[in-house]
C-alpha positions in Angstrom: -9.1 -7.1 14.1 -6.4 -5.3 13.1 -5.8 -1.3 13.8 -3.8 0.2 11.8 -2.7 4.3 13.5 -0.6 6.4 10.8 1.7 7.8 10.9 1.5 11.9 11.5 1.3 14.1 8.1 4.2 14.6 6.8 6.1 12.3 7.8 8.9 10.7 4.8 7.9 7.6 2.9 10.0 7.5 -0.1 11.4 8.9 -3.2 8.6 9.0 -6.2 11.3 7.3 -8.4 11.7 4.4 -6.0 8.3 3.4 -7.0 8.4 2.1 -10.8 5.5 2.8 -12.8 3.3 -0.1 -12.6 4.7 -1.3 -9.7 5.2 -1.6 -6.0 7.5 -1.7 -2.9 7.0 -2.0 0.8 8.2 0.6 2.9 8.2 1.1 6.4 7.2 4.4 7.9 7.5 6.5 11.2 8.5 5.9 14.6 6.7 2.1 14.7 8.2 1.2 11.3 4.8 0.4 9.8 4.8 -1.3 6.6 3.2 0.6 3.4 2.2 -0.9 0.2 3.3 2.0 -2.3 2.2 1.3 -5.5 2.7 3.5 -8.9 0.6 3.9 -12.8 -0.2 6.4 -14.8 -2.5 8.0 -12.5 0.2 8.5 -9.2 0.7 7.0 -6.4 -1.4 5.3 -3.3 -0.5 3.9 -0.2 -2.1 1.0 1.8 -1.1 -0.8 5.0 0.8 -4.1 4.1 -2.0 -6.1 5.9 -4.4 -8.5 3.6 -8.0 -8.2 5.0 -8.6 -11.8 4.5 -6.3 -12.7 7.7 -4.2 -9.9 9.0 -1.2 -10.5 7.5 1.5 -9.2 5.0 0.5 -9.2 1.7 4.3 -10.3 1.2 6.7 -13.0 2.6 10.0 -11.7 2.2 11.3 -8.0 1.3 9.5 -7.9 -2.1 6.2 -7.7 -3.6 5.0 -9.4 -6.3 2.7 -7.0 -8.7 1.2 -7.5 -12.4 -1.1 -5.1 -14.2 -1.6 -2.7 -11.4 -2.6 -5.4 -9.0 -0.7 -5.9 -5.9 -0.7 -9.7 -4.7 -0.8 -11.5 -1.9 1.9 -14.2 -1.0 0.4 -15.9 1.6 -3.3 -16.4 0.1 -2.8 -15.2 -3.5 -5.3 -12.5 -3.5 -5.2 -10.1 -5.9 -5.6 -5.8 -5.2 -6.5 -3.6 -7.8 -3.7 0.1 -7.5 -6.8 2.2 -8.1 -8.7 1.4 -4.8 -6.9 -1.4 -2.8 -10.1 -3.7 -3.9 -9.7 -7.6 -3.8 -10.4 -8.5 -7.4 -9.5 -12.4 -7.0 -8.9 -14.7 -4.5 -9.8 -15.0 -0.5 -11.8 -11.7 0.3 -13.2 -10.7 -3.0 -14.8 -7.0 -2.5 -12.9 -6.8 0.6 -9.7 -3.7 0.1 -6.8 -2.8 1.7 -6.4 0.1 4.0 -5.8 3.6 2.6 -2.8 5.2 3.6 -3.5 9.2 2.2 0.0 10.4 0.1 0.7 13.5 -1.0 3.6 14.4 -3.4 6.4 16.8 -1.9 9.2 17.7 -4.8 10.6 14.3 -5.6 9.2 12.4 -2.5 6.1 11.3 -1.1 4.8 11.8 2.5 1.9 11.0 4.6 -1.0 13.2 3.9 -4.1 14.6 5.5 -6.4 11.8 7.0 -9.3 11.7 4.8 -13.1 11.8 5.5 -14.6 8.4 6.2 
């Protein structure tokens, strides 16, 4: 299984206005240049490791990610991820999710936040 460790709070993860509303990018973060989903809509923006639960790999093949009507897809088994929660809607792991990565807004940029409660 795959462990994901984040990175510590505060650390840089991009500009807000890299992220276009209803969509995503891949950005990769701290000292072991881990790879975050970033995704954008109306209601802000949410982080999740770039890791599909169904096999522990990158949701994407090369440096972009494909994303339609805040859902974030998967390249490699064309699963489908809902913005609001990271939940598989369609595809390999249906009610499976993505990993959380906490954001927090800073002025014009977004940064790792505060570990949530599990």
């Amino acid at each position: 299984m795959y462990r994901w460790s984040a990175p510590p709070e505060g650390t840089d993860v991009c500009a807000i206005s890299d992220v276009p509303t209803g969509g995503a990018i891949v950005v990769a973060v701290g000292t072991q240049r881990t790879e975050i989903v970033v995704v954008r809509d109306a209601d802000g923006a949410r982080g999740f490791v770039n890791i599909c639960p169904h096999t522990p790999l990158p949701l994407n093949i090369d440096s972009r990610i494909y994303s339609h009507e805040n859902e974030v897809h998967c390249d490699h088994h064309f699963a489908t991820f809902r913005f609001s929660d990271g939940l598989c809607t369609a595809g390999a792991c249906p009610g499976e999710a993505l990993t959380l990565v906490p954001l927090a807004i800073e002025g014009d940029r977004l940064k790792i936040a505060a570990k949530t409660a599990e």
